[in-house]
ROKE-437921 format. One record per residue: x, y, z of N, C-alpha, C in turn. Coordinates in steps of 0.1 Angstrom, whole numbers. Each point is the difference from the previous one (the first is absolute). Layout:
BEGIN
REC; X; Y; Z; X; Y; Z; X; Y; Z $
...
***
This chain:
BEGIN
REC; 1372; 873; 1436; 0; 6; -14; -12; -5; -8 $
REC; -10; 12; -11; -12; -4; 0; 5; -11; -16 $
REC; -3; -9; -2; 4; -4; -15; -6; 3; -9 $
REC; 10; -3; -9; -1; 8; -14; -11; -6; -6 $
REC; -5; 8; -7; -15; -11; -7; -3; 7; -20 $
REC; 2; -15; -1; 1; -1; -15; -17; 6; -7 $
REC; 0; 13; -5; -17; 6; -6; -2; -6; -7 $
REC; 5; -3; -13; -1; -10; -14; 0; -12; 2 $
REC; 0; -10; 6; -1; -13; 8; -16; 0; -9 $
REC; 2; -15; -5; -19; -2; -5; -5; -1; 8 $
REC; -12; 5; -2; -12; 1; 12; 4; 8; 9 $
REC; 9; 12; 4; 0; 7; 12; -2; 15; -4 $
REC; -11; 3; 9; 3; 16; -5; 7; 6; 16 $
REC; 9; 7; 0; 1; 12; 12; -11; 8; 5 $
REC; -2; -4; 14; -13; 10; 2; 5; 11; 12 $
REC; -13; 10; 5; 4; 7; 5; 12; -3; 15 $
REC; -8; -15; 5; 3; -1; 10; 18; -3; 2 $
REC; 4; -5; -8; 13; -7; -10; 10; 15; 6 $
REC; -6; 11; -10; 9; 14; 4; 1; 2; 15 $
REC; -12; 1; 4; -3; 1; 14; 13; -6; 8 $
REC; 0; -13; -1; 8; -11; 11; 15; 6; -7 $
REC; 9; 7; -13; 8; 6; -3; 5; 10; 5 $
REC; -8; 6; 1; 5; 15; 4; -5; 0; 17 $
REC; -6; -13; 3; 2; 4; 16; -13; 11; 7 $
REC; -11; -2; -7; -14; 9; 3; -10; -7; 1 $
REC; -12; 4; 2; -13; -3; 2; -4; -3; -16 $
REC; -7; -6; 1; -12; -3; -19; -7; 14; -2 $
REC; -2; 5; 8; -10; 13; 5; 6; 7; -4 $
REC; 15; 3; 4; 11; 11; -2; 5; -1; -16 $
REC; 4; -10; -2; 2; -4; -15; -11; 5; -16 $
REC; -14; -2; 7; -10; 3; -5; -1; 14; -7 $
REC; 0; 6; 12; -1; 16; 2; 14; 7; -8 $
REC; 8; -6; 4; 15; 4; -14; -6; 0; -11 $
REC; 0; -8; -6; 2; -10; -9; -10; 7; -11 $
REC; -15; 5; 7; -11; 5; -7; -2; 13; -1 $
REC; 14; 7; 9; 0; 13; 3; -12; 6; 2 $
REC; -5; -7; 15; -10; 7; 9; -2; 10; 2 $
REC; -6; 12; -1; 4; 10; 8; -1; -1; 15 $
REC; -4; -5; 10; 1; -5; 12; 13; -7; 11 $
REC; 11; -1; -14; 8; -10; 6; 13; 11; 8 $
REC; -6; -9; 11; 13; 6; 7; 17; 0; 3 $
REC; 2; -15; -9; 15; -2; 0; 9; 11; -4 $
REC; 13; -6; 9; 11; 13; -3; 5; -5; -15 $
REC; 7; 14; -4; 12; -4; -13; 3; -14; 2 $
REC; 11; -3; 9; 7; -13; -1; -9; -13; 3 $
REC; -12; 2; 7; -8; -11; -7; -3; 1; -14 $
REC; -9; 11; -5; -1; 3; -15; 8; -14; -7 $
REC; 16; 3; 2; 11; 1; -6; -1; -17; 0 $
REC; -1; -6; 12; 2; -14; 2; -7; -6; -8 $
REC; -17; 7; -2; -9; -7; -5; -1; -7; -13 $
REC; 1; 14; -5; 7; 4; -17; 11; -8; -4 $
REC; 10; 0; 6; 11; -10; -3; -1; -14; -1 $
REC; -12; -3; 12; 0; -18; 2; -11; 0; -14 $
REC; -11; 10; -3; -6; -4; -9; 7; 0; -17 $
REC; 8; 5; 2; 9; 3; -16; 8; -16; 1 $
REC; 8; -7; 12; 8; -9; 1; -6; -12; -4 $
REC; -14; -2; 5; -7; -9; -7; -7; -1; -8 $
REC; -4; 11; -5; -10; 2; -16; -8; -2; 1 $
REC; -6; 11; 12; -16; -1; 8; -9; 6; -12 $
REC; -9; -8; -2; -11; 13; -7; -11; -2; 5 $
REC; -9; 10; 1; -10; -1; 10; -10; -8; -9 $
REC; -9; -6; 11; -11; -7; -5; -13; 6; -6 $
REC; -4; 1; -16; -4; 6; -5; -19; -8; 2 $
REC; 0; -10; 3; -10; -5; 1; -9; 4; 13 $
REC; 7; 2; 11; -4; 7; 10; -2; 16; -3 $
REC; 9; 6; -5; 4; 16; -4; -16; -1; -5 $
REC; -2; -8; -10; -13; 2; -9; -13; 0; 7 $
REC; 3; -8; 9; -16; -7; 10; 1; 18; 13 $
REC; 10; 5; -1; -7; 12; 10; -4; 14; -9 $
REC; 10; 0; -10; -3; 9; -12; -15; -1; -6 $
REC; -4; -13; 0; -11; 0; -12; 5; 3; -16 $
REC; 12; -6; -2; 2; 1; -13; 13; -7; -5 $
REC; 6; -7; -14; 6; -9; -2; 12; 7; -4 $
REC; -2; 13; -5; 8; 2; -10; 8; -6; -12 $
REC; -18; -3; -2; 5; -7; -16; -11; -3; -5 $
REC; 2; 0; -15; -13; 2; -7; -4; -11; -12 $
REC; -8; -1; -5; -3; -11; -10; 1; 7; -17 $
REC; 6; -7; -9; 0; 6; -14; -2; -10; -6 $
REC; -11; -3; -9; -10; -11; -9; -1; 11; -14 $
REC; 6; -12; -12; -1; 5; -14; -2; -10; -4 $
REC; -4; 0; -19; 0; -7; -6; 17; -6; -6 $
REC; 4; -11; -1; 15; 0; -4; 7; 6; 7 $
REC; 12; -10; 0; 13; 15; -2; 13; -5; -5 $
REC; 1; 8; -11; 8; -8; -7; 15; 17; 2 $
REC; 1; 6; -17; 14; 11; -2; -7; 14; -5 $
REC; -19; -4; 1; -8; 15; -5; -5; 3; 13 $
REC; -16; 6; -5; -3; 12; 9; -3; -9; 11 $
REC; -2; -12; 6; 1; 0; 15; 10; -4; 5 $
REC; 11; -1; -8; 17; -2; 12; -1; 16; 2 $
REC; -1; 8; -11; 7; 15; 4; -12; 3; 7 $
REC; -9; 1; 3; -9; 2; 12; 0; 2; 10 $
REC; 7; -22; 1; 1; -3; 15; 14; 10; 1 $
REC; 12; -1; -6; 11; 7; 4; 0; 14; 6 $
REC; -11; 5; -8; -5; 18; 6; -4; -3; 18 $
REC; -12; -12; -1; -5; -7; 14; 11; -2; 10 $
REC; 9; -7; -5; 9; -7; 11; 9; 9; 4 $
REC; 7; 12; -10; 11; 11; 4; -6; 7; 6 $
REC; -17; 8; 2; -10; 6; 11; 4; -9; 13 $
REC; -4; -9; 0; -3; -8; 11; 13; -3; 9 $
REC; 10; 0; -8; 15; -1; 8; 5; 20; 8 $
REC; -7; 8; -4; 4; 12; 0; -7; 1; 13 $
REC; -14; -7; 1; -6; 2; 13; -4; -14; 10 $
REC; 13; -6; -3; 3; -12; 6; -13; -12; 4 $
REC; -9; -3; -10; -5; -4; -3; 3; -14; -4 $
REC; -7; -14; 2; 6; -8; -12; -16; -5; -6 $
REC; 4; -5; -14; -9; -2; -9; 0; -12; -4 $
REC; -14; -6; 2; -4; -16; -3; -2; 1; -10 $
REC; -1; -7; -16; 1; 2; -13; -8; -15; -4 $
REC; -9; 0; -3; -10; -8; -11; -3; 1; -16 $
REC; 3; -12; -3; -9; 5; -15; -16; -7; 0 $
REC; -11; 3; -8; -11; -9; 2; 0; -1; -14 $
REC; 8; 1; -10; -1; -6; -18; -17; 2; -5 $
REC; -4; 14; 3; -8; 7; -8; -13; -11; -2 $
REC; -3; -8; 15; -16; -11; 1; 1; 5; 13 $
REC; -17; 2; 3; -11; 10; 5; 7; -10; 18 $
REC; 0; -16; -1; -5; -4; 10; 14; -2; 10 $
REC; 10; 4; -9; 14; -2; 2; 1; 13; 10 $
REC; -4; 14; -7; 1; 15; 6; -8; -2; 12 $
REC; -10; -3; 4; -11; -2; 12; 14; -7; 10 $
REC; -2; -16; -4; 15; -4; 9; 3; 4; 7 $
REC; 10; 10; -7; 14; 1; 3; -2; 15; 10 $
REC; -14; 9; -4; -1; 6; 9; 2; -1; 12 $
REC; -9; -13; 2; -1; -7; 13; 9; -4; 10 $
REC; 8; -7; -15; 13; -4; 10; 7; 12; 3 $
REC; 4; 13; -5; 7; 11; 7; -3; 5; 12 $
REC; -16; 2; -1; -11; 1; 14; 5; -9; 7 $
REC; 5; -13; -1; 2; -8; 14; 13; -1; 2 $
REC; 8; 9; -5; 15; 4; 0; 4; 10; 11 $
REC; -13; 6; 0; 0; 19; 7; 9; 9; -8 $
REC; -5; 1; -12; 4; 9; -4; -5; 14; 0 $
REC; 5; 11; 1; -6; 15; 7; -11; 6; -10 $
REC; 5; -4; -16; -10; 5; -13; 4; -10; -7 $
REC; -4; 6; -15; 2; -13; -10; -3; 12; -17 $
REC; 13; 1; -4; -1; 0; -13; -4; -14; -9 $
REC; -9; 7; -13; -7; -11; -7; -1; 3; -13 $
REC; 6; -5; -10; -4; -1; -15; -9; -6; -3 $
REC; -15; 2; -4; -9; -9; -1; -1; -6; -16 $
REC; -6; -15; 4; 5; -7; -12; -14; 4; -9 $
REC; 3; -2; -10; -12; 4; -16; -14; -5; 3 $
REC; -4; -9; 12; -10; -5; 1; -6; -3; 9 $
REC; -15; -4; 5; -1; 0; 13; -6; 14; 6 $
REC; -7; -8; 12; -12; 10; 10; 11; 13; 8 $
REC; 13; -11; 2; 9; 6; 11; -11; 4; 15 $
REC; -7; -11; 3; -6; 2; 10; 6; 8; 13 $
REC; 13; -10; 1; 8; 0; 16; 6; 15; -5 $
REC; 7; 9; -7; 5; 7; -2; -10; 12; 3 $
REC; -16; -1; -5; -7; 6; 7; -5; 7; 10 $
REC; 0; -14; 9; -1; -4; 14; 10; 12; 5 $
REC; 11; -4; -6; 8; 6; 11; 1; 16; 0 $
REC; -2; 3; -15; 2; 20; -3; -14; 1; 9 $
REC; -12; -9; 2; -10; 5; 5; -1; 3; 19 $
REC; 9; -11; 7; 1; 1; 10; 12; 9; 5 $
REC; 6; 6; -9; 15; 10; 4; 9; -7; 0 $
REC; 3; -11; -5; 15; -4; 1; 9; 10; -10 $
REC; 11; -1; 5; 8; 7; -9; 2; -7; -16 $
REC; 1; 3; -8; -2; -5; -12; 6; 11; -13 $
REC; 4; -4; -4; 4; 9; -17; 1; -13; -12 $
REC; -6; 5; -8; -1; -9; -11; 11; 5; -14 $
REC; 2; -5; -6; 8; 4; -9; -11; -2; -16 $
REC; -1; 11; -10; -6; -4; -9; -16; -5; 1 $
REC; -3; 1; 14; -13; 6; 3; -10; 4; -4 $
REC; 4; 12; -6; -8; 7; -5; -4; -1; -13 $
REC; 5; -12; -8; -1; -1; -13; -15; -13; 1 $
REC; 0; -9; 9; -9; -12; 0; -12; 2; 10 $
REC; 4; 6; 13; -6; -3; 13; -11; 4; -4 $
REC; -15; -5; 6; -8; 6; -2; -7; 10; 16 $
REC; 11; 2; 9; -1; 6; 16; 13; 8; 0 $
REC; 3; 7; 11; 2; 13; -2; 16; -4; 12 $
REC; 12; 5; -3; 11; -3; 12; 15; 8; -4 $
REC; 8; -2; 8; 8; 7; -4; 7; -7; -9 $
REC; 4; 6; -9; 4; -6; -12; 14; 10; -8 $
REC; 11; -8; -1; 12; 8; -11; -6; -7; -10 $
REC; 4; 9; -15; 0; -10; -16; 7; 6; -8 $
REC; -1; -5; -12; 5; 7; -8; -7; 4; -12 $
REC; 1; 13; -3; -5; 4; -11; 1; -8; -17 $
REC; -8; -12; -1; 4; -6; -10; -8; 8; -13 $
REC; -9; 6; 6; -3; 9; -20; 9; 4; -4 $
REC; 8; 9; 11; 13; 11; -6; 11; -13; -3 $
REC; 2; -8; 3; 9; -7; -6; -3; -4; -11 $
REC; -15; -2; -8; -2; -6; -9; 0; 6; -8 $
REC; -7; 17; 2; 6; 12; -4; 12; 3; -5 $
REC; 11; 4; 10; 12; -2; -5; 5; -9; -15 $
REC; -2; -14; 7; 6; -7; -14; -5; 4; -8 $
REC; -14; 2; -9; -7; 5; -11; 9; 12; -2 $
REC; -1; 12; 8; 5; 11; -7; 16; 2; -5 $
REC; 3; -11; 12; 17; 1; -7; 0; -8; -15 $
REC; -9; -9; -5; 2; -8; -12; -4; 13; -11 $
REC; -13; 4; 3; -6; 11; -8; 7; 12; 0 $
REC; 10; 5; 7; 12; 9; -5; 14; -4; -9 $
REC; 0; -14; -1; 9; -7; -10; -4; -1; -11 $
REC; -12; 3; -1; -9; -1; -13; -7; -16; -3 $
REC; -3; -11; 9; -5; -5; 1; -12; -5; -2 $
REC; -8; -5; -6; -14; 0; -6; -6; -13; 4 $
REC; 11; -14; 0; -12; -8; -2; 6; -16; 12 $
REC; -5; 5; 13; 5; -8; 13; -9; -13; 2 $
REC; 12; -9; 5; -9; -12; 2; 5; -1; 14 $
REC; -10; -5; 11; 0; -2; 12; 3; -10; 4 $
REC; 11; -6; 7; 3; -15; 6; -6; 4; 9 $
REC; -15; -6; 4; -5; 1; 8; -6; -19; 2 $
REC; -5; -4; 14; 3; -15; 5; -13; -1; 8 $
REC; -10; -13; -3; -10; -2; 5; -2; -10; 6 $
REC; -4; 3; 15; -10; 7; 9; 14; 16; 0 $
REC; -8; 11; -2; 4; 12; 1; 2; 5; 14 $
REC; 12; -1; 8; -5; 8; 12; -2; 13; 1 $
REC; -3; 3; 15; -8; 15; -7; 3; 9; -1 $
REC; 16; -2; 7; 7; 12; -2; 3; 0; -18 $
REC; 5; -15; -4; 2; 6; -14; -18; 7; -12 $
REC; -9; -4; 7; -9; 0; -6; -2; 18; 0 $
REC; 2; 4; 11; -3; 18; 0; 13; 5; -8 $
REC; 12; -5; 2; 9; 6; -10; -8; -2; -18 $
REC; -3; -17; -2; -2; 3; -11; -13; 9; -7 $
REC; -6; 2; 9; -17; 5; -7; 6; 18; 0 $
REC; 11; 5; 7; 8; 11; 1; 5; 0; -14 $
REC; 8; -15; -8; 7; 5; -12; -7; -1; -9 $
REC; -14; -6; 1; -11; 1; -11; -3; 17; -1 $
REC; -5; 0; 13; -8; 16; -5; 10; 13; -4 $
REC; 13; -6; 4; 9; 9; -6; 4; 0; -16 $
REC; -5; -14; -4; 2; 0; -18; -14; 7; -6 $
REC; -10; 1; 9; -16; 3; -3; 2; 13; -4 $
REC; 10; 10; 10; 1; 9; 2; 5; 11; -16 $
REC; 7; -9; -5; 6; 7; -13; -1; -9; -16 $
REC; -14; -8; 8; -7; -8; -10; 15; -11; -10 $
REC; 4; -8; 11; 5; -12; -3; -10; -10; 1 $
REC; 7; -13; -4; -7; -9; 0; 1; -4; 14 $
REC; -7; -11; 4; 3; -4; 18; 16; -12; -6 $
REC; 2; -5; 11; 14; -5; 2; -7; -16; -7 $
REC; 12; -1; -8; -2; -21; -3; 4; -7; 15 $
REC; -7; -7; -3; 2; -8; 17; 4; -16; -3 $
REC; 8; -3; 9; 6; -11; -4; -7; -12; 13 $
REC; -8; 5; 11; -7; -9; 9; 5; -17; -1 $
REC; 9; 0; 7; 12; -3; 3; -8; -9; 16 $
REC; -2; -11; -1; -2; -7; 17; 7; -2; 7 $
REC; -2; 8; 14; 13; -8; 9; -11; 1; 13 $
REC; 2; -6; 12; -4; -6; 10; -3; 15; 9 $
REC; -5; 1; 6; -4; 11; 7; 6; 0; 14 $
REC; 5; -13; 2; 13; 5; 13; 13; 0; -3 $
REC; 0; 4; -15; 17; 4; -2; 4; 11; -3 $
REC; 8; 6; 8; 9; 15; -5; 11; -11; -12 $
REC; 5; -10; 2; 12; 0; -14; -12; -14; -7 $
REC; -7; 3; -10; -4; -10; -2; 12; -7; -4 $
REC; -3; -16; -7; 4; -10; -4; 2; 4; -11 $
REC; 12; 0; -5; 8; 1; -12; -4; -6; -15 $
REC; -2; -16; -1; -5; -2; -11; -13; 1; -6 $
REC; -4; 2; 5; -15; 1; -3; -4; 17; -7 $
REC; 3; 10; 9; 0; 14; 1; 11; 0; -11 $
REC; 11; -7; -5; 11; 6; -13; -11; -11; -7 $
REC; -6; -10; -2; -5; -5; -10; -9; 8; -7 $
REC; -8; 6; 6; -13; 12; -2; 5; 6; -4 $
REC; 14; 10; 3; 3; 9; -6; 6; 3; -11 $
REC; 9; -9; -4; 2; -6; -13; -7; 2; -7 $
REC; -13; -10; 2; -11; 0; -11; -7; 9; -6 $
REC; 1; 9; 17; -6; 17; -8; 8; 2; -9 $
REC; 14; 7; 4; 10; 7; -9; 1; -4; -13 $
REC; -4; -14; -3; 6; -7; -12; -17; 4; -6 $
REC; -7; -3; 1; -15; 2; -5; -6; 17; -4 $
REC; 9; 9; 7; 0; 16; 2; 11; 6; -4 $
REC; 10; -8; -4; 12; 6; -3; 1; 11; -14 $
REC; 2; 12; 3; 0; 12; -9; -15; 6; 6 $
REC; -5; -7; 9; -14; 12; 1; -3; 8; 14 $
REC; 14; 2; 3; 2; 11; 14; 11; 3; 0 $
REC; 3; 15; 6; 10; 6; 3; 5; 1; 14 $
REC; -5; -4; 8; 3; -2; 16; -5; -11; 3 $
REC; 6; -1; 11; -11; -10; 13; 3; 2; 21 $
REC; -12; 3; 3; 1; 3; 8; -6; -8; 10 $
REC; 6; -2; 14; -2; -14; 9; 5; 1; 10 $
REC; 2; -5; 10; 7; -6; 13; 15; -3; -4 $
REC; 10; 4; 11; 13; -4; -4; 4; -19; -8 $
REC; -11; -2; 10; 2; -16; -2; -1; -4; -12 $
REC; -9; 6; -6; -6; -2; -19; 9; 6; -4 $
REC; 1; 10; 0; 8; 10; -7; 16; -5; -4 $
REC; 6; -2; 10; 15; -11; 9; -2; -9; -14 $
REC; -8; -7; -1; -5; -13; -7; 2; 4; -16 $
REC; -13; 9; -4; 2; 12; -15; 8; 1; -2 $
REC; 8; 9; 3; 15; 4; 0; 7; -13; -9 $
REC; 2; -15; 8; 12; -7; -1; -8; -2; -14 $
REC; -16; -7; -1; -7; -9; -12; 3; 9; -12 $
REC; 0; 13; -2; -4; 11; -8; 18; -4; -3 $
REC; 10; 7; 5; 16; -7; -3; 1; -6; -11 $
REC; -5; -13; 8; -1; -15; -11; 2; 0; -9 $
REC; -14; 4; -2; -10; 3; -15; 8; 12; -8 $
REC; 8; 10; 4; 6; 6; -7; -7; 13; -2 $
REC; -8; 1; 12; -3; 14; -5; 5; 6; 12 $
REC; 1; 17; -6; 8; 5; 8; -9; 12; 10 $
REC; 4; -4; 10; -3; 8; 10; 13; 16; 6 $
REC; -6; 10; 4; -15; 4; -5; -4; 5; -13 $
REC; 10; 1; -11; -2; 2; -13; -16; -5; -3 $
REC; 4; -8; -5; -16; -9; -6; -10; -1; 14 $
REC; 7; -2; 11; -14; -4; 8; 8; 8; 16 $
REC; -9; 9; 6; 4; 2; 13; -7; -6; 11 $
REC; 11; 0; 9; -8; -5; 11; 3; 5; 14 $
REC; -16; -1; 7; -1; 9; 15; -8; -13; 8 $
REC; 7; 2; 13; -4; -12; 8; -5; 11; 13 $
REC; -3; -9; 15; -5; 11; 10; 5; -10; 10 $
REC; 3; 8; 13; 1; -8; 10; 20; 5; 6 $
REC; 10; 5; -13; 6; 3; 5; 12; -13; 6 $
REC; -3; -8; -4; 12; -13; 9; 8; -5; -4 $
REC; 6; -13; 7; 15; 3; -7; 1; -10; -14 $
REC; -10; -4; -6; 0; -3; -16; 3; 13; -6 $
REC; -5; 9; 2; -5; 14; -11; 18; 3; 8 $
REC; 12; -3; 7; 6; 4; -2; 13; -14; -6 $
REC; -1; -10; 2; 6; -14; 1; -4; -7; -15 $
REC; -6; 4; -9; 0; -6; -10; 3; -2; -8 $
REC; -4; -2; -14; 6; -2; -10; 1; 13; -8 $
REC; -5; 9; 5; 1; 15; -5; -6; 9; 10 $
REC; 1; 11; 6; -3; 6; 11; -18; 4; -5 $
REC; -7; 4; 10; -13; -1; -3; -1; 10; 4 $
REC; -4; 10; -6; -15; 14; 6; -13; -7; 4 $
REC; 1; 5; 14; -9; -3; 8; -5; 12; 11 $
REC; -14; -1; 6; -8; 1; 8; 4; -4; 13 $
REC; 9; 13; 6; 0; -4; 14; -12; 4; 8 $
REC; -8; -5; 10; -13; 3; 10; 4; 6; 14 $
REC; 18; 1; 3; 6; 2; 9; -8; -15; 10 $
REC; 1; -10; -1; -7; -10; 9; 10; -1; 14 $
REC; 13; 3; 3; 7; 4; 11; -3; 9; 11 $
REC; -6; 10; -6; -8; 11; 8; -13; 1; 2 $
REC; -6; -10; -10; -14; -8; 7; 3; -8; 13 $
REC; 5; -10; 0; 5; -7; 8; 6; 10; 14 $
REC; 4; 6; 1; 0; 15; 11; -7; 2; 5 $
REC; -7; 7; -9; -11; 4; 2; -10; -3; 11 $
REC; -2; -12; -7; -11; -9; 10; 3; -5; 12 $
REC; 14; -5; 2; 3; 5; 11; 0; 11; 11 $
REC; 1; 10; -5; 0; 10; 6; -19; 5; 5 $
REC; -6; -1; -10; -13; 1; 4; -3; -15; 9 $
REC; 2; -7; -2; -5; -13; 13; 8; 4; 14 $
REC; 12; 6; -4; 7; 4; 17; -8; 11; 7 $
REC; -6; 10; -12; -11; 5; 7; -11; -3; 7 $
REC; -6; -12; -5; -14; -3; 2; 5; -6; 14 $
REC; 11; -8; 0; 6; -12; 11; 0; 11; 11 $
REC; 6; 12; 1; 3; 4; 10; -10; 15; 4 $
REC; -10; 1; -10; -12; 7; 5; -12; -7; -4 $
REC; -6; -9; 6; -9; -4; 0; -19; 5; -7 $
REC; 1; 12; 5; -15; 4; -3; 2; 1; -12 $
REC; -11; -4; -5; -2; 2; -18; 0; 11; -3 $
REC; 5; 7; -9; 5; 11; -6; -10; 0; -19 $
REC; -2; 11; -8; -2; -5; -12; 12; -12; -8 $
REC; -8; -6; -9; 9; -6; -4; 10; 7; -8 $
REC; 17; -7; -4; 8; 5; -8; -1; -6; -12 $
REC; 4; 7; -9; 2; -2; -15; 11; 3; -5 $
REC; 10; -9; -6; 11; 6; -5; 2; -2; -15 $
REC; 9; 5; -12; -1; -7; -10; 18; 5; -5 $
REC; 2; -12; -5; 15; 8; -6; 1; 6; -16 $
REC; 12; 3; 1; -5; 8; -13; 13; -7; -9 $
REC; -5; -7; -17; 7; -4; -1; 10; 6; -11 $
REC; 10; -8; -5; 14; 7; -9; 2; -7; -10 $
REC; 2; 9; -13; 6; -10; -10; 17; 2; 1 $
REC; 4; -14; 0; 15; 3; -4; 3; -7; -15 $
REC; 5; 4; -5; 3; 0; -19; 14; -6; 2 $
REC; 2; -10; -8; 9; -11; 1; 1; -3; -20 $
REC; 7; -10; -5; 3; -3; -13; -11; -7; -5 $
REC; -11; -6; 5; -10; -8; -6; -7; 8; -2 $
REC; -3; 14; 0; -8; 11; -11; 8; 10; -4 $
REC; 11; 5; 3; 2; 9; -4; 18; 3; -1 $
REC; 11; 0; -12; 10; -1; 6; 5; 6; 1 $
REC; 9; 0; 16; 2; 17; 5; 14; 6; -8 $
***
């Protein structure tokens, strides 16, 4: 009798040969099952043996080999800036539910928004064997290696791409004028006149095209441009650091207080507005409204529900997926893609009450 053999034992994996000496066959015979050859000649009740010894011990075939005849890992690299409860968790989430649908798995990096960190980590995915590589590129930097690679045909999609790069690839983004759009026109249908912008310096650039979007839209009907509250926080943070960014903010409000009717920002500011404005006793949205962007779960979790700027970043994150499965699995260069999402206002109690 052949003995029983424990799979989950540390250090042991079941291999082919394992089934093989089970079910009473050749390694050859087992092979050809098992990969559903079209060549294999076994009857049903071998089939049957095979399959059974391989289910009894919790055979799974060896993917490192599977990969070395394939030419491919099935699996891919994803490099952002941060990732914290905004747009690059819900990104990667769009990323990882693609990648599970087409049984894929996904190696996940952050490089915290410095030039030499993104180079890296490229690197290290390349010596991972990964098939492509989605990439959020950080605010700064040659991005040499990322070049390299759109230039020799690797599979590649960039996220937001198209707002910095100064070379040409496949790229998803998001329409951040029309978001910046958005917020302005929903303030200026409230009757709105005089907005100050929690906006935070070094500006990334996604927020920087949204904000030069809510300037030209006050230009537009001969407003003033937005009071700016230039606010410092670190340029590798999606949640800056708390005291610092409420110390600033304060100072504005209290120094500006009575000389705006909105304020318009990032959920994270916004989130923040909201509680400081409270405080102080003024009432929101009465006396002061407020619009944030990004859609996350502050603008629904906080101290008052927030109208916000969704970018759909879930379906980015798809997205790009789905064009790198393309590149991965047809090789010849094709034009490049371009995708952009289109974004939503959802109206919540911090502008307007329903």
């Amino acid at each position: 009798m052949t003995e029983h053999i424990e799979p989950f034992q540390k250090g042991f994996r079941v291999t082919l040969a394992d089934v093989a000496r089970k079910a009473g066959v050749s390694s050859a015979t087992a092979s050809q099952v098992l990969n559903n050859r079209p060549n294999c000649w076994a009857s049903l009740d071998t089939r049957g043996r095979i399959l059974a010894a391989a289910h009894d011990l919790g055979y799974r075939p060896n993917q490192t080999a599977r990969s070395l005849r394939e030419g491919r890992t099935h699996s891919i690299g994803a490099i952002t800036p941060v990732f914290y409860i905004g747009t690059h968790h819900n990104r990667a989430t769009g990323i990882f539910e693609a990648a599970r649908l087409h049984h894929h798995a996904v190696l996940y990096s952050v490089h915290g928004n410095h030039p030499d960190q993104e180079e890296g980590l490229i690197q290290l995915h390349l010596d991972k064997g990964v098939d492509g590589l989605i990439l959020q590129p950080g605010d700064s930097g040659a991005h040499a290696e990322l070049r390299r690679l759109v230039e020799i045909g690797f599979p590649v999609v960039t996220l937001d791409g198209g707002c910095s790069l100064p070379f040409d690839c496949d790229d998803v983004s998001a329409d951040y004028t029309e978001a910046g759009r958005l917020q302005v026109m929903h303030l200026l249908a409230l009757g709105r006149k005089r907005i100050a912008l929690a906006n935070m310096v070094p500006t990334p650039f996604m927020h920087a095209v949204r904000e030069d979007a809510i300037r030209q839209e006050l230009e537009k009907v001969n407003l003033p441009p937005p009071l700016l509250m230039d606010m410092s926080v670190g340029a590798d943070c999606e949640m800056p650091i708390q005291e610092p960014l409420e110390s600033a903010m304060r100072a504005f409000l209290a120094q500006n207080k009575g000389g705006f009717d909105a304020i318009i920002g990032c959920d994270v500011a916004i989130s923040l507005a909201a509680r400081i404005l409270l405080e102080m006793g003024v009432r929101v949205p009465d006396d002061v409204a407020l619009v944030g962007s990004g859609d996350s779960p502050l603008a629904h979790y906080g101290v008052l529900p927030l109208t916000s700027v969704s970018v759909n970043d879930a379906w980015i994150g798809e997205q790009a997926f789905q064009i790198l499965l393309s590149r991965i699995e047809n090789p010849p260069r094709l034009n490049f893609r371009h995708l952009q999402s289109t974004p939503s206002l959802i109206v919540r109690a911090s502008s307007f009450r329903l």
